[in-house]
C-alpha positions in Angstrom: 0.0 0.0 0.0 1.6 3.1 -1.1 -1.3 6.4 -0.4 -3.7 6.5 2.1 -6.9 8.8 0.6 -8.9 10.4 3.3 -12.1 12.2 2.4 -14.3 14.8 4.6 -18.2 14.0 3.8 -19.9 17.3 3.7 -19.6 19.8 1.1 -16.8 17.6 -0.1 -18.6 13.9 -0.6 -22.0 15.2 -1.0 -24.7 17.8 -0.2 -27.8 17.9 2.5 -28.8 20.6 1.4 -28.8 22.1 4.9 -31.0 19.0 6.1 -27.9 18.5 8.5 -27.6 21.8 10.4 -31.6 21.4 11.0 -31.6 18.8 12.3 -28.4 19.1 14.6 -30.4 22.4 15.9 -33.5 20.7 16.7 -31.8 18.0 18.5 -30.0 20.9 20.8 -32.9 22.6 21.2 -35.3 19.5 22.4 -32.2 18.8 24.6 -31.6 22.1 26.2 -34.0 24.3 24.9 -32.5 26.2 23.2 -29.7 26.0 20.6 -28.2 29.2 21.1 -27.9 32.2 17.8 -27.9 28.8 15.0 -28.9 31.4 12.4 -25.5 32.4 11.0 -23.2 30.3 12.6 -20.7 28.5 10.8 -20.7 24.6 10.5 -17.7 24.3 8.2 -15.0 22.3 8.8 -16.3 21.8 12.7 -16.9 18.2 14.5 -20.4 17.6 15.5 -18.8 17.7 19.3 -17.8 21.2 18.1 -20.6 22.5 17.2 -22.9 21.5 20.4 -20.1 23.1 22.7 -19.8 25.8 20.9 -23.9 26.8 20.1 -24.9 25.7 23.4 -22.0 27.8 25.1 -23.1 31.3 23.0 -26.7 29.8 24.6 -24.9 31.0 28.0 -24.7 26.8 29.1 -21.9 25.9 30.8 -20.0 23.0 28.9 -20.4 20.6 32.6 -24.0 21.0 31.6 -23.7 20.1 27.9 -20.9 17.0 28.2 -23.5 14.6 30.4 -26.3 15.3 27.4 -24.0 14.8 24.6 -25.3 11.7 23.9 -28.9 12.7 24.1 -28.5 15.0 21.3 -26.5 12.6 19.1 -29.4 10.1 19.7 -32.0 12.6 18.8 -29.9 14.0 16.2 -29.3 10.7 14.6 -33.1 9.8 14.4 -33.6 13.6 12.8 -31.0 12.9 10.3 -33.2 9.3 9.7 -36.3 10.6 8.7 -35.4 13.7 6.9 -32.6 13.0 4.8 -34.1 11.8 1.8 -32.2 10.4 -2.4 -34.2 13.8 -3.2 -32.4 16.3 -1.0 -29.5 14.5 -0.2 -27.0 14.0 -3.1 -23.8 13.0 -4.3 -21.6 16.0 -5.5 -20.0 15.9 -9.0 -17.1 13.9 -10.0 -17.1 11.6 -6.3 -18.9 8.5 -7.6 -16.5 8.7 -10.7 -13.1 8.7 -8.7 -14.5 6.9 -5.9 -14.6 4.7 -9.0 -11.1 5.0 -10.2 -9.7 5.1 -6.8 -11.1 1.1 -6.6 -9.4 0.4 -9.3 -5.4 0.9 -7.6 -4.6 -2.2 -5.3 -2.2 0.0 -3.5 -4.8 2.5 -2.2 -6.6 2.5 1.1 -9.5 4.9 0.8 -11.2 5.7 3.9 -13.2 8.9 5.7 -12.0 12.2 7.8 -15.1 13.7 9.4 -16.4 15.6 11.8 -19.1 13.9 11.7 -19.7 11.5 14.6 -19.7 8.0 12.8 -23.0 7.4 12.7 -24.2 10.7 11.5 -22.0 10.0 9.2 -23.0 6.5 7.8 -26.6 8.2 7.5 -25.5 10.9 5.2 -23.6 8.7 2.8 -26.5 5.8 2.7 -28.8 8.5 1.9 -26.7 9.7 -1.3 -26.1 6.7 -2.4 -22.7 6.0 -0.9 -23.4 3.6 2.1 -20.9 0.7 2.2 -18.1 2.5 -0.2 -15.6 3.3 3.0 -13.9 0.7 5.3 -12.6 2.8 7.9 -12.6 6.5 8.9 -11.6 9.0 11.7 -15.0 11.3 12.9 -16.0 13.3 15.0 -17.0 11.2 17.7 -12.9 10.2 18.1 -12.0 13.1 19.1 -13.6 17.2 19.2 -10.4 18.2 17.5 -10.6 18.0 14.0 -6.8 18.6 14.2 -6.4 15.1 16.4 -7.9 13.0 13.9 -4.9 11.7 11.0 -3.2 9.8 13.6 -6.7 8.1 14.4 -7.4 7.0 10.9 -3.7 6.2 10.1 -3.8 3.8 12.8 -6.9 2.4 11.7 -5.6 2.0 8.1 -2.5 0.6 9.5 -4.5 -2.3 11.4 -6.3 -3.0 8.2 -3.4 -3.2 5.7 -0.1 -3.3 7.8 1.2 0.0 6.2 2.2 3.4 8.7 1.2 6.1 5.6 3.7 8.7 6.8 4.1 11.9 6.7 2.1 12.9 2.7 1.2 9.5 1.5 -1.8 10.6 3.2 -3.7 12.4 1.8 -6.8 14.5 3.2 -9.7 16.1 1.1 -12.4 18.7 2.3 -13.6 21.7 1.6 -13.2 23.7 4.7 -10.3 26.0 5.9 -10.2 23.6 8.9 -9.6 20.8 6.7 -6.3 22.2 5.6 -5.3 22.9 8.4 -6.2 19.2 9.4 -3.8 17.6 7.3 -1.0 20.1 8.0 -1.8 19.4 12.0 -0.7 15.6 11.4 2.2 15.6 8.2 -0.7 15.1 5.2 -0.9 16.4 2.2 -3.9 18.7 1.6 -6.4 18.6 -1.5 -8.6 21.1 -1.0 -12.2 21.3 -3.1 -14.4 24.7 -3.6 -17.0 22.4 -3.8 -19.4 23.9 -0.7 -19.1 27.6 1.3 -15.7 28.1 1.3 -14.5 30.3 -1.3 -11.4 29.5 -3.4 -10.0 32.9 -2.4 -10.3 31.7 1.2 -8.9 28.2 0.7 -6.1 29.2 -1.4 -4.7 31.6 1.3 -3.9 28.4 3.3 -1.9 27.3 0.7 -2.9 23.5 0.7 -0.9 21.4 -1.4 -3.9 21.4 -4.8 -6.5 23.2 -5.1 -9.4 22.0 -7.4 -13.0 23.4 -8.1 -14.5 20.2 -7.7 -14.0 16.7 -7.5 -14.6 16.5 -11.1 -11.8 18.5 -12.3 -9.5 16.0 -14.7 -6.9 17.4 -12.5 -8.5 15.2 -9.6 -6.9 11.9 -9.7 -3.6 13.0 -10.0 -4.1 15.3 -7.1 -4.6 12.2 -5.0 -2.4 9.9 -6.6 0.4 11.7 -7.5 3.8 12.5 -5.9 4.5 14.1 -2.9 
């Protein structure tokens, strides 16, 4: 095994067309009552941990409060995410099926997930566009709050599946979000970022990650995960 290929799910895998946040605000608010100023705030690049700490905190809750609950909210965010998300506003985004495709087809790559997302969350999202079953491993949200923690978790995991260590950039980590740049920096990767979602390309660029595409479709794509470096 020679690359490991990690790939963030939203705005990079696929679209919920804001299905997500909704339903991660309505599970804080039948929680707690409240989740805090939602309207506005930024869900980019942030684990689902994240995001509960940090909406129920501008709420005024203290995070002793919150941390107990946690897994209250991820069960009722879980069955939100079940009955909303839908093949109708939950898609694919262009070009992933296609390389997800291509990247099959190499023996010597191990293709797996880095998400906030906590891993069921997860699951749900990809089943509902039509991508259940295509990943063997990831690192999510629900490893760790710190997005910036999570290439040594998957690494490992890859390495207990296929014997290989994947230093330093033959991993390789794919989002959309500022924080996923900064993600693959925090553990050695190389970074392939997408303006596939929010995130500008203005905003992404001045990260400098490693390639920058538009989308996953580019013809530029493959190579930017299987090339040298």
């Amino acid at each position: 095994m020679r690359r490991l290929i990690l790939f963030d799910v939203d705005g990079t895998l696929l679209s919920t067309n804001g299905q997500a946040g909704r339903a991660i605000g309505m599970a804080i608010r039948e929680t707690f009552g409240t989740a805090g100023p939602i309207e506005g705030y930024a869900f980019a690049g942030k684990t689902d941990p994240q995001i509960v700490f940090e909406l129920t905190a501008l709420a005024g809750l203290k995070r002793s409060e919150v941390e107990p609950r946690l897994a209250e909210v991820f069960d009722r965010y879980c069955s939100r995410l079940s009955s909303m998300l839908t093949p109708v506003n939950t898609r694919a985004l262009p070009g992933v099926r296609e390389i997800l495709a291509e990247l099959g087809r190499h023996a010597d790559v191990a293709v797996g997930l880095l998400t906030g997302n906590i891993r069921p969350g997860a699951e749900i999202k990809l089943r509902a566009a039509g991508l259940g079953g295509r990943f063997a491993f990831g690192a999510f949200g629900s490893d760790h709050e710190d997005r910036n923690r999570l290439v040594p978790v998957a690494r490992a995991r890859a390495q207990d599946l296929w014997g290989a260590d994947f230093a330093g950039p033959s991993t390789v980590v794919i989002g959309d979000a500022e924080a996923d740049i900064r993600c693959a920096r925090a553990g050695g990767a190389r970074s392939v970022a997408v303006a596939s979602s929010k995130t500008s390309r203005e905003q992404l660029a001045a990260l400098a990650p490693d390639v920058l595409l538009d989308s996953l479709d580019s013809p530029a794509a493959l190579e930017a995960l299987l090339g040298t470096g």
